[in-house]
LOFIVO-808425 format. One record per residue (C-alpha): residue in three letters; x, y, z. Coordinates in steps of 0.001 Angstrom, whole numbers, padded with zeros to 6 digits, always signed. Each point is the difference from the previous one (the first is absolute). Example, Ala and Ser with C-alpha at 12.3 -4.5 7.8 and 13.67 -1.06 7.14 Angstrom:
<sevos>
ALA+012300-004500+007800SER+001370+003440-000660
</sevos>
This chain:
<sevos>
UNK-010158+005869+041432UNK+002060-001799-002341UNK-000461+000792-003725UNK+001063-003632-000716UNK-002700-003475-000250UNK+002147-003128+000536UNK-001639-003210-002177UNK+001822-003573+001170UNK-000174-002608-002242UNK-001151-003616+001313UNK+002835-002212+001692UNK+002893+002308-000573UNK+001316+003008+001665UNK-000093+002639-002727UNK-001886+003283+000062UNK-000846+002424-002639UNK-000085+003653+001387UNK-001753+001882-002922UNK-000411+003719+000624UNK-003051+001340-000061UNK+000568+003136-002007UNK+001903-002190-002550UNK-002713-002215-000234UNK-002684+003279-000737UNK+002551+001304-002148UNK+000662-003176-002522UNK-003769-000562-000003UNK-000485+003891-001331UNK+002783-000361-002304UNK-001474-003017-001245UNK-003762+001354-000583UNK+001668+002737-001857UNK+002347-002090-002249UNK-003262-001923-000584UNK-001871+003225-000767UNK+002469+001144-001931UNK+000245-003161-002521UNK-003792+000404-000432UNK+000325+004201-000890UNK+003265-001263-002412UNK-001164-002103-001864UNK-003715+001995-000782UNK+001974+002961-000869UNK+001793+001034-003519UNK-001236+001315-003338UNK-003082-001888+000981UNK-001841+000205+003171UNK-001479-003402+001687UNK-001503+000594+003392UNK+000914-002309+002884UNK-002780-001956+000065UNK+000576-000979-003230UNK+003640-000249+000345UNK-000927-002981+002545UNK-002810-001610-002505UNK+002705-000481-002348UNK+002652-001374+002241UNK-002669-002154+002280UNK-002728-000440-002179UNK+001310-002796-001938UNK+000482-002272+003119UNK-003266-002047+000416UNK+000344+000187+003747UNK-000420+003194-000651UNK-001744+001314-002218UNK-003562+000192+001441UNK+001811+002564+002216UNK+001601+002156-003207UNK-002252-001272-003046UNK+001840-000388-003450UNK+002025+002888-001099UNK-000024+001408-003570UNK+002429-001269-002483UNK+001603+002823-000493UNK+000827+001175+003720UNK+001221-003779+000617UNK+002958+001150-003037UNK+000518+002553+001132UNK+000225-000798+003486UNK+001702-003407-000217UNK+002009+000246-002971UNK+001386+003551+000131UNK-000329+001332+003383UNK+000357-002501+002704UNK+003508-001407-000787UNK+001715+003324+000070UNK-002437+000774+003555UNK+001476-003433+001153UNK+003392+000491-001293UNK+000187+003671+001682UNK-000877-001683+003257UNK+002406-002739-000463UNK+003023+002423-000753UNK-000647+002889+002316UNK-000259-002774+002792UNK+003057-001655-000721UNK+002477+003429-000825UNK-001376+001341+003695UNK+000673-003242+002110UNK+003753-000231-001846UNK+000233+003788+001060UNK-000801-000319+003603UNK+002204-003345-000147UNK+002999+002320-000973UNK-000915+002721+002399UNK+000134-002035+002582UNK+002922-001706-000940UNK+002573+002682-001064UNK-001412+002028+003049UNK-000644+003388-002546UNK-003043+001176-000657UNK+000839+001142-002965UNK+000623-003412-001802UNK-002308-001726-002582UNK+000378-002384-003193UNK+000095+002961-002335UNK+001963+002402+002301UNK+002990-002358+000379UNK+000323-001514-003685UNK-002165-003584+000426UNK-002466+001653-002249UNK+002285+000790-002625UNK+001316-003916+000268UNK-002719-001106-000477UNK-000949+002354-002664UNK+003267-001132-002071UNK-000647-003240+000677UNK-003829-000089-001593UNK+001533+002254-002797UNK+002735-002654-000495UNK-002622-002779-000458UNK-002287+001958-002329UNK+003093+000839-002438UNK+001131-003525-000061UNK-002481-002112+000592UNK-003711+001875-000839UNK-002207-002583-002146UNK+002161-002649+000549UNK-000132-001004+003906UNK-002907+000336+001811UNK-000666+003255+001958UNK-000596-002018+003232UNK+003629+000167+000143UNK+000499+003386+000074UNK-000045+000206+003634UNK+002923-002285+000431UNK+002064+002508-002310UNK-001412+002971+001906UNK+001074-001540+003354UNK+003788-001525-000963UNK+000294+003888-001448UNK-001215+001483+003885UNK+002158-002628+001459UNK+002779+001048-001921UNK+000305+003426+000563UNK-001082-000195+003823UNK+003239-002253+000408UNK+001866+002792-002006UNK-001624+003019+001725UNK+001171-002326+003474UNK+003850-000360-001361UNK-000002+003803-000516UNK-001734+001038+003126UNK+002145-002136+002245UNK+002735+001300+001911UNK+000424-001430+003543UNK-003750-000598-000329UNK-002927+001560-002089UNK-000961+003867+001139UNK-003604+000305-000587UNK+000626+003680-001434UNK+002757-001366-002399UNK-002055-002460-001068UNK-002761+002026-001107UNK+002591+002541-001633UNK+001787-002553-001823UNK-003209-001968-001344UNK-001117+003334-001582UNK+003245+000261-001711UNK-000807-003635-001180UNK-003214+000148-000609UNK+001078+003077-002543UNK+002537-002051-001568UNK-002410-003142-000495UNK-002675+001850-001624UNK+002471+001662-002547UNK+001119-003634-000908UNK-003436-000787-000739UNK-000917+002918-001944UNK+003334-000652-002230UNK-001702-003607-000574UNK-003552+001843-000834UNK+001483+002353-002936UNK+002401-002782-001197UNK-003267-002567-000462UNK-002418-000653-002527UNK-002656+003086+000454UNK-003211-001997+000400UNK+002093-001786+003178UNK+001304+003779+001058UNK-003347+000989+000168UNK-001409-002823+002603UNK+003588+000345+001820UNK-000675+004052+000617UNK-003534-000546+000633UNK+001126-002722+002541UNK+002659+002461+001507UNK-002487+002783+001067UNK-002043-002634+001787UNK-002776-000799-001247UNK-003000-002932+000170UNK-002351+000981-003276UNK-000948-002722-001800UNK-000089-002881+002669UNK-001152-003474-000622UNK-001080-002924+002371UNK+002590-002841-001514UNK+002803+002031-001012UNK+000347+002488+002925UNK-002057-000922+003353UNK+000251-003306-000207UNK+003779+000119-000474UNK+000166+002808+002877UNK-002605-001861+002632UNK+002106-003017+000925UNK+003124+002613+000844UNK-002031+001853+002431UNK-002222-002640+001346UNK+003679-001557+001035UNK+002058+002624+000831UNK-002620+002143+001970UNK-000960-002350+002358UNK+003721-001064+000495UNK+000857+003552+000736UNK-002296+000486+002882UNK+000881-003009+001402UNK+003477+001478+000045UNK-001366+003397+001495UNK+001651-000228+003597UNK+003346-000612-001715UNK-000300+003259-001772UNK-001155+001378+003435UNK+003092-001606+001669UNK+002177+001634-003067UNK-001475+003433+000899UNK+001917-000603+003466UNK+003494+000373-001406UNK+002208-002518-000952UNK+001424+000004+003834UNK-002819-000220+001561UNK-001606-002673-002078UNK+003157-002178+000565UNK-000540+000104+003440UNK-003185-001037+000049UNK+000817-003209-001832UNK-000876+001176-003821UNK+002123-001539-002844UNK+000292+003395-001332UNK+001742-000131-003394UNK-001608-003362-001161UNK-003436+001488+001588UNK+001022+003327-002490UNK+000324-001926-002764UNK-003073-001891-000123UNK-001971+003028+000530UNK+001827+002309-002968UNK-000282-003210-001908UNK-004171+000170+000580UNK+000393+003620-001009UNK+001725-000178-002906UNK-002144-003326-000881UNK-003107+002050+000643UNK+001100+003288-002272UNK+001261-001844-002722UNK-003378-001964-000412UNK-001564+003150-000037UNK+002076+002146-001960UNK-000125-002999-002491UNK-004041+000312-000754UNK+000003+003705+000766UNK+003112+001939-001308UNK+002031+002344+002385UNK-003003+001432+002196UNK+001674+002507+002515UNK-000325+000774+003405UNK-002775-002724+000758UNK+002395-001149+002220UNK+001339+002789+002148UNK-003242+001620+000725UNK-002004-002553+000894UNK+001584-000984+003131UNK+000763+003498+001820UNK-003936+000033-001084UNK-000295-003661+001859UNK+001847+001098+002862UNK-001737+003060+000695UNK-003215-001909+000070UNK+000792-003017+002122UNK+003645+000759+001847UNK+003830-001878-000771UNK-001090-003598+000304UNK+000694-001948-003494UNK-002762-002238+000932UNK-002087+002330-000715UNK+001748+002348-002070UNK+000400-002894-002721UNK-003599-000600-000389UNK-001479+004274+000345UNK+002960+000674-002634UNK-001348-002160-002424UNK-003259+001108+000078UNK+000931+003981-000300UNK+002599-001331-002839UNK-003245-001375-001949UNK-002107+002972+000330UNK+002850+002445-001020UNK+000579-001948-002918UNK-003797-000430-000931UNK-000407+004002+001042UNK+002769+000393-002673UNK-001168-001885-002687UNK-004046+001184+000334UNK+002108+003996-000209UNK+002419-001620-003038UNK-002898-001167-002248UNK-002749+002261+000533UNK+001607+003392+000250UNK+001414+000235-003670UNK-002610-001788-001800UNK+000473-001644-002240UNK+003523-000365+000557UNK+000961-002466+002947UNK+002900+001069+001780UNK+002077-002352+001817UNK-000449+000020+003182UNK+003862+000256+000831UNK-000309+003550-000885UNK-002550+001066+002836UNK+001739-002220+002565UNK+003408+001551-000474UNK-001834+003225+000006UNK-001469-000176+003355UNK+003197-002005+001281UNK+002864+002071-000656UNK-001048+003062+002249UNK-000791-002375+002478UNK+003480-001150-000441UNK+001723+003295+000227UNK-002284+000668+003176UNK+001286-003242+001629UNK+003191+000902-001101UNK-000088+003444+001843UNK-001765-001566+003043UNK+003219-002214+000925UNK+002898+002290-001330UNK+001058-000142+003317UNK-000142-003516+000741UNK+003066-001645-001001
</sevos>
């Protein structure tokens, strides 16, 4: 029996061929990214129960609030103005750093390859810390994300030129972007002591990775047009990254423009960790576990991978931040810390996994 239901759309000769475990799988995923927003934002130094959590997000709709009834003024603050933004931004980030992952992946063929593992994290990193030293309080912050992504772009095209010798080895690449990645983040550090210290301060709290103190204008709604763009552009591009996993032989036979296909998917990468690095600071490791997580759920297809990965990168990220600001009350720790915590043995585990592979 086939594990496939084909839909055809009226007067043309396309099918869709969802999978039905894919299908189960996204629609779990999704209750529990759901679920998880709700537990989120009700928990910290004080406790609001879901029920209320959902009064003060729906109740102020009139549509409706028969359903929720009015909540109190003081859970709508708290839930609204403090909580919700950084929920929403967490969702936003961890989404977009796991879909550039699995876009990488796929492309450079290695598992072990990621935004922060080959050196686009640390571009982008420099690049926010460039803006904030010369431009903080003086150009808006929605153009942060521009800085973020020409500082990704730059070093990717760097990391490329170093890499390249009769062609890109995926093992070389991933050696030589931690060597860059190294040398990137020293640079910025030298810019952090040399700055004024109220600037140093925001520029090393922004290095561990970290999303305290989120707003609705300044950060998600300079974030949400970025990843309502790029992440539906990247899964329309999924069977390109699926023809990239071929080989670059095998694609060109079957008719792909490989390099120019390569490009525009690194460039969605790169576009999509820079906008997130941007709001969020140098989270780790989002991005490299989330799809081996993604593919062990729902198989190698990008169609699906792309879609499972960002869901798994949004409750990592909101797993990490609920653990970053409730464990050491009342200090919040950014949630950088616990992400690079859980993703470098997982690194070092992939790492031992393929030591025979190239």
């Amino acid at each position: 029996m086939s594990k496939h239901r084909t839909f055809r759309s009226a007067g043309r000769a396309r099918s869709l061929l969802p999978a039905s475990r894919a299908a189960r799988v996204t629609v779990v995923l999704s209750v529990i990214c759901l679920a998880a927003i709700v537990i989120c934002t009700g928990t910290g130094s004080q406790f609001i129960s879901p029920y209320r959590v959902l009064q003060a997000i729906f109740g102020q709709m009139p549509f409706l609030q028969h359903l929720f009834g009015e909540a109190p003024p003081m859970d709508q603050v708290v839930v609204t103005k403090l909580r919700l933004p950084r929920i929403v931004i967490a969702v936003l980030i961890g989404a977009s750093l796991a879909v550039a992952g699995a876009i990488l992946q796929g492309v450079i063929r290695n598992p072990l390859a990621s935004p922060d593992v080959i050196g686009i994290t640390e571009g982008a990193s420099f690049g926010a810390v460039m803006f904030i030293f010369l431009f903080a309080g003086s150009v808006s912050i929605h153009w942060m994300p521009f800085f973020a992504i020409a500082g990704a772009i730059l070093i990717t095209a760097l990391l490329y030129a170093l890499a390249w010798k009769k062609g890109v080895s995926p093992l070389r690449l991933v050696l030589i972007g931690i060597g860059v990645s190294a040398a990137v983040k020293s640079v910025s550090y030298m810019l952090i002591i040399a700055g004024p210290l109220q600037l140093a301060d925001r520029s090393l709290t922004f290095m561990a990775g970290s999303i305290y103190g989120m707003s609705w204008d300044k950060d998600v709604l300079t974030l949400l047009p970025w990843v309502l763009v790029l992440l539906p552009a990247a899964w329309v591009q999924a069977r390109h990254v699926d023809i990239q996993a071929l080989g670059d032989q095998l694609a060109g036979s079957v008719g792909a423009h490989v390099q120019k296909q390569r490009l525009l998917l690194i460039g969605l990468s790169v576009a999509l960790a820079g906008a997130a690095i941007s709001i969020g600071g140098a989270i780790a490791f989002i991005g490299l576990m989330a799809p081996h997580m993604a593919r062990r759920l729902v198989g190698p297809s990008f169609r699906y991978v792309m879609p499972v990965s960002a869901l798994v990168g949004a409750i990592l990220l909101l797993t990490a931040d609920l653990v970053a600001r409730t464990a050491f009350l009342p200090r919040d720790v950014p949630a950088g810390v616990f992400t690079a915590a859980i993703g470098a043995p997982f690194f070092l585990y992939l790492l031992y996994r393929n030591r025979n592979r190239y």
